[in-house]
Every structure is written in structure tokens, then in C-alpha cells.
ROSELO-998178 format. One record per residue (C-alpha): residue in one letter; x, y, z. Coordinates in steps of 0.02 Angstrom, whole numbers, padded with zeros to 5 digits, always signed. Layout:
AXYZ...
END
This chain:
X+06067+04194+12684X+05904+04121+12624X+05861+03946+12536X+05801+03999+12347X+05604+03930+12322X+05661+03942+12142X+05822+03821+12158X+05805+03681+12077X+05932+03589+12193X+05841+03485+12326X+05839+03585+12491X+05991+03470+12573X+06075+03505+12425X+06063+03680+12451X+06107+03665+12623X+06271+03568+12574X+06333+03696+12458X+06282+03848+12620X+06374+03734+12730X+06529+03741+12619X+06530+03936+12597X+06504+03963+12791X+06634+03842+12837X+06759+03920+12719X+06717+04102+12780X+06777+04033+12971X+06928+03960+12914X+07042+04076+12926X+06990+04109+13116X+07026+03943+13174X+07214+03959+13170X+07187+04136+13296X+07017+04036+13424X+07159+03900+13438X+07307+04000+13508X+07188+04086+13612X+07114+03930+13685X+07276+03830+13724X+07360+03976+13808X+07183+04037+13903X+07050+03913+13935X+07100+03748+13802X+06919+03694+13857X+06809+03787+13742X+06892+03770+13589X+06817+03607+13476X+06947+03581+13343X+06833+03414+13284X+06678+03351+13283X+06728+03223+13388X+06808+03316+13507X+06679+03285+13656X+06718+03209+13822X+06900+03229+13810X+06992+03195+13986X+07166+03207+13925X+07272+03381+13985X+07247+03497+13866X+07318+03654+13964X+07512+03621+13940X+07568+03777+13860X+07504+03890+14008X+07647+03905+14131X+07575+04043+14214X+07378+04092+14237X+07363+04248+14252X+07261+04273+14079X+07145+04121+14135X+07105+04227+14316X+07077+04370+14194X+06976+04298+14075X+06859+04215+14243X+06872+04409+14320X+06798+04491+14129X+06664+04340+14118X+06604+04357+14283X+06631+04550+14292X+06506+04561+14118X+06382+04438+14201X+06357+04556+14370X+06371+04720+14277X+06247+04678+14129X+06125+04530+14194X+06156+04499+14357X+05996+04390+14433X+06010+04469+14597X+05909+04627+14539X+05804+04667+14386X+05910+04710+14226X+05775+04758+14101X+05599+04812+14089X+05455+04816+13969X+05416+05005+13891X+05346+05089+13720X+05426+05217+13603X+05278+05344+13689X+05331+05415+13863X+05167+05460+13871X+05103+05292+13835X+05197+05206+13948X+05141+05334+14094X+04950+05282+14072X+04891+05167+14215X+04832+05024+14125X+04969+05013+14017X+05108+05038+14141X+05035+04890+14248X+05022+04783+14129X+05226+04822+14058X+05287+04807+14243X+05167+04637+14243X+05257+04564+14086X+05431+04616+14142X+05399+04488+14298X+05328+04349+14217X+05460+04360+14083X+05609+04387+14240X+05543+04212+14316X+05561+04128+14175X+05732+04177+14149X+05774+04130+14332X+05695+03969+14304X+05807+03928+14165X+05977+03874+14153X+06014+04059+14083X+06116+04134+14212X+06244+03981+14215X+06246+03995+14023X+06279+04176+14013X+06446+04192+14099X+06497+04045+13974X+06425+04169+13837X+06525+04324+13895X+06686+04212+13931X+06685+04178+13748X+06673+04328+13690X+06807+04412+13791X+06919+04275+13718X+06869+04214+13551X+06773+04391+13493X+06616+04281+13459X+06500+04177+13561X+06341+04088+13524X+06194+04002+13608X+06032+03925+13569X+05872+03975+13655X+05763+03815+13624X+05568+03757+13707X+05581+03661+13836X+05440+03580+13907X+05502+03601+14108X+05549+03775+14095X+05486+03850+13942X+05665+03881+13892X+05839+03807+13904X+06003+03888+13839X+06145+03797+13763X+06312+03887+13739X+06391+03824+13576X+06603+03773+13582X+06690+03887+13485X+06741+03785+13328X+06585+03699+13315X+06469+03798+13221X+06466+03935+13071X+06383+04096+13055X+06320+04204+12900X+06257+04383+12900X+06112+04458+12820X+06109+04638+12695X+06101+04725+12878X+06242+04639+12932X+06142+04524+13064X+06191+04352+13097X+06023+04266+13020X+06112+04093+12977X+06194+03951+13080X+06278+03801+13048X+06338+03660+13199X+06409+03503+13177X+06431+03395+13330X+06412+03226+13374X+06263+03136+13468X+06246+02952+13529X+06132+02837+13419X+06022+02832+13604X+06017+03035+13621X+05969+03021+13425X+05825+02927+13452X+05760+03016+13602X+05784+03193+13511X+05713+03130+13352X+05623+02973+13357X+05658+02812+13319X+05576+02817+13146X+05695+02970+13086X+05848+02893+13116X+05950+02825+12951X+05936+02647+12938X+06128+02623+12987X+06098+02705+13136X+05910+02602+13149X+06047+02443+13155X+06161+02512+13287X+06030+02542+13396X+05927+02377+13345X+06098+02273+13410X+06104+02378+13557X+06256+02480+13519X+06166+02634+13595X+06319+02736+13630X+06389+02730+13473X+06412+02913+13411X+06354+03003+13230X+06382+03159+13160X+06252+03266+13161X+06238+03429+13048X+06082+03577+13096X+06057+03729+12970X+05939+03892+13031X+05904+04015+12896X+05788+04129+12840X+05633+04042+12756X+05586+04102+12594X+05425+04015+12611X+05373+04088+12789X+05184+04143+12796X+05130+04220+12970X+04952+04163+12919X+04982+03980+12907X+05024+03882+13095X+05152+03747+13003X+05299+03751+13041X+05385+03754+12894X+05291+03942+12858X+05389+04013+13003X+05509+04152+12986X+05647+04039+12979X+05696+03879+12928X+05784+03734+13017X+05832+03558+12995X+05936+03437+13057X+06023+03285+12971X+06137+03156+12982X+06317+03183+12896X+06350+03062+12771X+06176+02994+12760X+06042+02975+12605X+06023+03139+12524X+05847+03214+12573X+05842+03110+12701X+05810+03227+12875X+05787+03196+13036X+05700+03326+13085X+05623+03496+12976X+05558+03638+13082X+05536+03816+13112X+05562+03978+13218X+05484+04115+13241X+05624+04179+13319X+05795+04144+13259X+05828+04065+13411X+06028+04091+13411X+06131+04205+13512X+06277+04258+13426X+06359+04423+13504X+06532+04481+13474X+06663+04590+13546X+06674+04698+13396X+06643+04669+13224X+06752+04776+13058X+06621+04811+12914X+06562+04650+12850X+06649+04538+12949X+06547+04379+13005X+06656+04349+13166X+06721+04459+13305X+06898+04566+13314X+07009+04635+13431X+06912+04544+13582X+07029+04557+13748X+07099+04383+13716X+07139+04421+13526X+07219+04590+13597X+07344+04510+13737X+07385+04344+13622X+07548+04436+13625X+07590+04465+13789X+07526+04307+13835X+07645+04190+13746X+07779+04326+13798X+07736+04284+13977X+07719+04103+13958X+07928+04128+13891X+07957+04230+14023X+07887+04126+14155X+08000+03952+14092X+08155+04048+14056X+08159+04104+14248X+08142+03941+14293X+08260+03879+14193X+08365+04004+14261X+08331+03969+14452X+08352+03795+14413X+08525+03815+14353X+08557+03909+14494X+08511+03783+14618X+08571+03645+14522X+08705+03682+14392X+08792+03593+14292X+08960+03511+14360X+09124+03481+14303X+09212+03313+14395X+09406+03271+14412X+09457+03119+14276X+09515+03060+14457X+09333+03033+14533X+09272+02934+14372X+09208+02772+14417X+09213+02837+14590X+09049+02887+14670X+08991+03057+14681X+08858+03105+14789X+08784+03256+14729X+08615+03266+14849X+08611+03413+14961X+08727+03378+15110X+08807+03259+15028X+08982+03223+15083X+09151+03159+14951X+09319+03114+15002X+09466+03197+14903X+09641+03203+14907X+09723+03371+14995X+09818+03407+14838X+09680+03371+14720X+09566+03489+14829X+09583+03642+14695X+09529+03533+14563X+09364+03455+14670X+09193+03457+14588X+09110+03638+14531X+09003+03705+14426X+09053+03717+14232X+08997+03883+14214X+08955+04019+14359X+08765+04072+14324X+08700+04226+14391X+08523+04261+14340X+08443+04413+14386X+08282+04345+14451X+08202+04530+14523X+08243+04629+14346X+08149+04476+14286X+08010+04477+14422X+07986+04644+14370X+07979+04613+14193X+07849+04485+14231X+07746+04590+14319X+07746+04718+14181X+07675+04604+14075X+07534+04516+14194X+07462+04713+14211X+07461+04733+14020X+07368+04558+14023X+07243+04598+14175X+07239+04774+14077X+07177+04700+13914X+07053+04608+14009X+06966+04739+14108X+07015+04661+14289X+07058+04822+14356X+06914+04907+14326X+06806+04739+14375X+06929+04739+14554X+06920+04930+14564X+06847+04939+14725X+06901+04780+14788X+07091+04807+14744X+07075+04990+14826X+07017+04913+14974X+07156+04816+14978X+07288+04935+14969X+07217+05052+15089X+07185+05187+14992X+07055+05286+15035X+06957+05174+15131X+06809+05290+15160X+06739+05291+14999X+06608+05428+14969X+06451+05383+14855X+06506+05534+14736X+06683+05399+14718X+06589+05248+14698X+06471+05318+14578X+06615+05397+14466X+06722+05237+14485X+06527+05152+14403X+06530+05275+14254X+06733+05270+14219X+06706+05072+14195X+06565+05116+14072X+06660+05226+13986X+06789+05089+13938X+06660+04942+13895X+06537+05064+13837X+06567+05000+13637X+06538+04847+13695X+06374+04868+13817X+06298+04933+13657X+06343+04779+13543X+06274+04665+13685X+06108+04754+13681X+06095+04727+13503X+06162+04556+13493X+06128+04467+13628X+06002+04540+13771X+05873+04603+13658X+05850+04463+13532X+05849+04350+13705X+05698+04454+13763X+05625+04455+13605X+05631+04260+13622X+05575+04248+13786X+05429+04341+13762X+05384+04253+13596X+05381+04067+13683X+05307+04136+13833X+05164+04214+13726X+05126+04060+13622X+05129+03962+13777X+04994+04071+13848X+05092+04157+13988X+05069+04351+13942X+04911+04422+13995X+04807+04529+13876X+04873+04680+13817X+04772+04826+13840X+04703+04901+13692X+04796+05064+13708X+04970+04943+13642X+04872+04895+13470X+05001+04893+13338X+05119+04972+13447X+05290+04888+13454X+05374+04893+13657X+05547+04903+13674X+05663+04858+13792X+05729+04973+13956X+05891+04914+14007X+05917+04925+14219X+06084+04849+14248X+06223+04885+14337X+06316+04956+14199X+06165+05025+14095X+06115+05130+14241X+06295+05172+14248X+06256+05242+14048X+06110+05354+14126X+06202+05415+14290X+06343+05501+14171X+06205+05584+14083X+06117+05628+14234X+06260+05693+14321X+06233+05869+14231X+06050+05884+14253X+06107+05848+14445X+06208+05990+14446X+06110+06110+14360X+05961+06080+14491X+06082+06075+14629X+06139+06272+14564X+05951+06314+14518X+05864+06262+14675X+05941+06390+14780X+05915+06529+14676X+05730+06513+14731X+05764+06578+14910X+05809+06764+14830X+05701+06738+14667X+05549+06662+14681X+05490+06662+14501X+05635+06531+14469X+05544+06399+14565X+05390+06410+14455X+05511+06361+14298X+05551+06210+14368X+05431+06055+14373X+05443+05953+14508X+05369+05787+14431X+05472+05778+14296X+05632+05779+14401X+05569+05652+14495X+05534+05538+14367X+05714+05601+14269X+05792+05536+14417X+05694+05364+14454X+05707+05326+14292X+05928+05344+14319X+05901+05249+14467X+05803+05105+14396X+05685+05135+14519X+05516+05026+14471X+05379+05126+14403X+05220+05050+14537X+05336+05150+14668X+05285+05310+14586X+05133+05379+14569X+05042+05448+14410X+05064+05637+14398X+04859+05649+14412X+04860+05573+14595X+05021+05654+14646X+04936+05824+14603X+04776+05777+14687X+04871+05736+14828X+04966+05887+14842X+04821+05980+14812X+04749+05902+14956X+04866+05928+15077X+04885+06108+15029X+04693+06133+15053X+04718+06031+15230X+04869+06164+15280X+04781+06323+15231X+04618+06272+15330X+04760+06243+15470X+04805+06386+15457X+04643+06470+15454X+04610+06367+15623X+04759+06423+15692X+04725+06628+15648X+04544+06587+15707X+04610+06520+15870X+04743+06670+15902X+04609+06790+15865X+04495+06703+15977X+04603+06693+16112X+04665+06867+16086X+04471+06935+16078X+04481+06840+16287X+04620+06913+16327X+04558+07073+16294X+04386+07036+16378X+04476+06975+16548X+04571+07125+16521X+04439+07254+16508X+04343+07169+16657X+04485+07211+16766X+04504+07379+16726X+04387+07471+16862X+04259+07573+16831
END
């Protein structure tokens, strides 16, 4: 959704009326992110602007947790299994295999992938990420911003749900965003300057009324008027601006540029030309959740009558008192003993059918979410069965829990881990951090190799059949030797690094590996000439020592 050069509206004008659409198209949303934030995580739902440092308890309608443990277990679980910072979960690489092979080339990719990975650790990414994953388990749509920072090059904020607005472009791409949120007139003037500010926020500060707060609105769209040639920065890709709400039309208080669009915005799964995300796990147990929230007071209830029923009391005790604690003791008359104090109604609940009942329901929850398959191992362990796990288990256990989040793997990738990289390496260029390319990558556009924990899970179920056939094909050799010249050794190796994420300076180039081999198998065969040389030598002896004992 791009401003039009050819509007005659001024640009905040045109902002206003964007900012009215987008806010419209979210509306009906609101009603669904709110339900699943008071019964899951209340927290990261922003139903106002002002909604900021909020102490009050907002978690009264959850009775029983098990969809918040869930909802930890799926954020967490997606964090490890897709961008875990304890190994490498992506790598630099070009459309060519070929390309990518050559020397100079592969250095330099393996080089960039590094420089690109500190960074990231650096940053406050992998805190933000789990935030980013949480919400989009729950709500079907997260965002975060990916701004310069002049410590660490970077720094990621993950956006409240409720805050912002997001439109799509003609290939259904989030390309606009809209946030509203509130800043202090003293963050204001650090962020923007003093000189920005409006002058009603110029006279809060001027008295010294720095914490005073003000609505703040910020628009990021495509910019009609973006020219890679010219360094401003309102010639870049896209557009951006930030304002005060309420203040002097045209009036800004800040007007910049991307060259990335430098928002985040994955979601669980998205129908046609929906903006937000559908059918997320939160979305999908809503249901059971509230069910189980019923479930969990009415057995209380229940127990509680139990334990402490109502009474009926003789007309004969009134006035007189009744001591109802546990162990308490009252005095009645012998022939009044039939008509003593009991309960007005007998109350039998059947707390195990309920139990059970209960239980059903925290599965379908924990289901929903994906903790099984997150606890797979763990939970096994715990239970005892099998305890000795073989790798062929483990590694089948990997590719089942692909095979249920696979959908959404995919929409990550194209959402959310590859326009971060893209980012990355963009800020990191322009801030002089990537080396030279060699001339070989002229022109040529790298993509991105994915080597996490559930991405390699992707390539071990395709691998799995190329593992058997070699398994079936190698010892066919033994009886038929021609079958071990159709084979090439190389390229198995490298089909099987490249399953196992193994880095690429471990290997080496096909050129050296054949010299190499070539080397040795010069090195055996003059071996083995020595060692015929040497039996025929000392054969040749042994016949001389045996001739000169033979007599004459």
C-alpha cells in the first residue's frame, strides 16, 4: 500500500486516511486476540494506547494453566527447533551448486555467515524471538522491528498485539505498518530531538513535566518516490514517519527511510487475502480452554460443598450459638437429637469422572499446542518407555515433529527468518562489516541455507531414501564390481554433509580430495611394488643359501 506522488492530499493526510482503512481491516480480530489473551497470557494483548505499565491482575479468568505451560512449551519449543543460538541455524549460499563449491567463493559465504551470526548473538534477538513465536502460536500474528542501533548494529522490538496494523501488497506480503503507542515527553525528546517535538509537548517539557505521556503514531510503506541512485533518505525503498496524534497537520517528528522494510510480521497461517493469521494453536483450543476454565470452578464448587455444605438448624438453636468450625462441639437436648444440625441437601459429586474429564481436555489443549511432540523425548523418559533410545528412534521422533509443523516451518522462512537475514546483512553492509565479494558473485543474488534443528529435520526425511538405497547398493559391489563404478563417492559425501549441516571448510574441494586419493593410491601401489620386490628378493636368498647347501 503505497503513498500516491500524484495525491494531492498532503502526505499526513494520506497517512490519516491509510491509518483508518488498516485499523478497520483489524477490527474484527480484536474481539478473538482478546479472549485469547485473558484466558492464555493477558500480558501481550494492548487493548489501548495507554495501556503500558499496567500492575493491576489481569489473569483472573484462568483457573487453571495448563494452556499458559503450553503456550511457554510451543514458544520455547519453536525457538530451539528453528533458531536456537547454541549452534548455527543458517548459512550463506547461491542458486549455482557449482558456484558455491568454488574456493574463493565458498570462503567468503562461510565468512559472511559468521560475521552476520555475531551480530545476531550480540543483539537482543534471541530474547525477542521466543516473544515473536509466543505470539504467533496464540494470536496467529506477530511482529517486530529490526531498527540501527549504534551499540550493536541492531536491536529488535517485539510489537503488543493490539498495537499496530498491517496491510499487504498485490503478492500478498505485509509491506505496510501502522503502531500507535505512547512515549514520555523525555523519551520524545531523546528519540527525536528537542526541536521536533509539537510546541505543547515543547511546554511540558519546558515546565519539567518530563514524564508526561503522548501518543505517538509511525507509518512504513512503500515509497513511490524511492531512487536507489540518490543516498537521501526519503529515496529509499520505503517510506516512514512518525508523528504526534492530535498535533498540527504536516507537522512530523521524524521522516525517514528503509531499505529494508524493517518489520517482522510472520503468521501461523494466513486464508487467501487475509492480512492477519488463522487457526494459530491458541485460536484452535479457545474452545477447550474456556471449557476447562468451567470445568476447573465447577469441581471446586463441588468439593467445596462437599466439605462445607450448606446447613439446616433447629428453630430451637436460633439465637443460640452454633459452632460450626471443624471439631466444634454443641449441646442439644436428647429428644431434639434427630432434629440436630445437617446438611440441607446430601451432595455427592463425582470428583474422578470429573478428574478424568479434565484431563481429557488438558491433552486436547497440550495437543493443540504441540507440547507432546516438543516433550517427546522428555515425557518418554519419564514414563519409562523405552529408555534405550536408538539414533534410528530419535531421528524418526525429529522428522514426525516436522511433519506436523512443517506448514508452518515454511511460512517462518518466508516471513520471518529470511527477511531478518536480508536485514541483517543490509545494515551490516552499509556499516562496512561484509568483506568484498569475490567477483565470481557479480549480479548474482545468494540465498539463504537453513541448518536448524527442524530444517535439518526437512532434509533427513528426504535423505532417509537415498540412505537406504546406498545401504542396498553398496553391497552389491562385493559380487558385482561394475556397480561400484556407478556410484560417486564425492557426491554422497557432500549429499549427506549437506543433511547433516555439517560446515562446508570441513570438506574438502573435490579437486584436492582426488589429488589426495590419487596420492595415496600411487603411495600403496609403490608399497606394494616394495613389498613384491622384497619377497622376491628374499625368495632369490633363500634359494641361494639353499643351493649352497646342496653338495656337490
Amino acid at each position: 500500500m503505497a503513498l500516491d506522488t500524484k495525491d494531492n492530499r498532503t502526505k499526513r493526510e494520506q497517512y490519516e486516511s491509510t491509518r483508518s482503512a488498516l485499523w478497520m481491516e483489524k477490527a474484527s480480530f480484536e474481539p478473538q486476540w482478546r479472549d485469547c489473551a485473558d484466558f492464555v497470557k493477558p500480558g501481550r494483548l494492548r487493548r489501548y494506547v495507554t495501556d503500558r505499565n499496567r500492575g493491576d491482575r489481569r489473569n483472573l479468568k484462568i483457573l487453571d494453566s495448563t494452556a499458559t505451560f503450553a503456550h511457554r512449551t510451543l514458544a520455547a519449543g519453536m525457538h530451539s527447533g528453528l533458531t536456537s543460538p547454541s549452534r548455527p541455524w543458517f548459512s550463506l549460499s547461491t542458486p549455482d551448486p557449482e558456484l558455491a563449491k568454488f574456493r574463493p567463493v565458498k570462503q567468503w559465504l562461510s565468512d559472511v555467515t559468521e560475521i552476520l551470526a555475531s551480530f545476531m548473538v550480540l543483539s537482543n534477538l534471541y530474547t525477542s524471538l521466543p516473544t515473536i513465536y509466543g505470539d504467533e502460536g496464540l494470536f496467529g500474528t506477530a511482529c517486530m522491528g529490526v531498527m540501527d542501533d549504534e551499540r550493536e548494529l541492531f536491536r529488535c522490538y517485539p510489537y503488543p498485539i493490539g498495537t499496530y496494523a498491517l496491510g499487504l501488497s498485490g503478492r500478498q506480503q505485509v509491506d505496510t505498518f501502522l503502531r500507535e503507542y505512547t512515549l514520555s515527553v523525555r523519551q520524545m525528546a531523546d528519540e527525536f530531538g528537542y526541536d521536533a517535538l509539537s510546541p505543547t509537548a515543547q511546554k511540558l517539557f519546558d515546565r519539567g513535566e518530563y514524564e508526561q505521556t503522548t501518543e505517538i503514531c509511525w507509518f512504513v510503506a512503500p515509497n513511490p518516490e524511492a531512487d536507489p541512485s540518490k543516498l537521501l533518505a526519503k529515496y529509499k525503498r520505503w517510506s516512514s514517519c512518525w508523528f504526534e496524534k492530535g498535533a498540527e497537520t504536516g507537522r512530523f517528528l521524524r521522516e525517514s527511510g528503509y531499505n529494508e522494510f524493517p518489520v517482522m510480521a510472520p503468521r501461523w497461517e494466513a486464508a487467501a487475502e487475509d492480512i492477519y493469521g488463522t487457526d494459530s494453536p491458541g485460536v484452535t483450543a479457545l474452545g477447550d480452554i474456556k471449557g476447562l476454565q468451567i470445568m476447573t470452578r465447577r469441581k471446586a464448587q463441588g468439593v467445596e460443598l462437599m466439605i462445607n455444605p450448606s446447613v439446616q438448624v433447629p428453630t430451637q438453636l436460633r439465637g443460640v450459638g452454633v459452632n460450626l468450625l471443624p471439631g466444634g462441639v454443641n449441646f442439644v437436648d436428647q429428644l431434639q437429637q434427630q432434629q440436630g444440625i445437617r446438611p440441607v441437601r446430601e451432595v455427592n459429586i463425582p470428583v474422578g469422572e470429573i478428574r478424568e474429564d479434565i484431563a481429557d481436555i488438558r491433552y486436547m489443549i497440550q495437543k493443540a499446542f504441540y507440547e507432546p511432540l516438543f516433550l517427546m523425548l522428555a515425557q518418554a523418559d519419564a514414563m519409562g518407555a523405552n529408555p534405550q533410545k536408538t539414533a534410528t528412534e530419535i531421528l524418526e521422533r525429529k522428522e514426525e515433529k516436522f511433519l506436523a509443523l512443517g506448514p508452518v516451518v515454511e511460512r517462518n522462512k518466508d516471513e520471518l527468518h529470511e527477511p531478518l537475514i536480508d536485514r541483517v546483512y543490509g545494515m551490516a553492509d552499509r556499516a562496512g562489516k561484509i568483506p568484498p565479494a569475490p567477483p565470481e558473485l557479480d549480479g548474482v543474488k545468494l540465498k539463504v541455507t537453513y541448518q536448524s534443528v527442524m530444517a535439518l529435520a526437512q532434509k533427513m526425511a528426504g535423505v532417509s531414501s537415498f540412505r537406504n538405497f546406498v545401504a542396498d547398493v553398496l553391497p552389491l559391489s562385493q559380487n558385482f564390481l561394475e556397480v561400484a563404478f556407478k556410484l560417486d563417492a564425492f557426491k554422497i559425501v557432500e549429499r549427506f554433509a549437506d543433511a547433516y549441516g555439517v560446515p562446508p571448510e570441513l570438506l574438502r574441494s573435490d579437486d584436492d580430495a582426488r589429488a589426495l586419493f590419487d596420492q595415496a593410491r600411487q603411495q600403496q601401489a609403490q608399497a606394494q611394488q616394495a613389498d613384491v620386490a622384497a619377497k622376491m628378493a628374499g625368495a632369490a636368498r633363500d634359494y641361494s643359501l639353499a643351493r649352497q647347501a646342496v653338495p656337490a
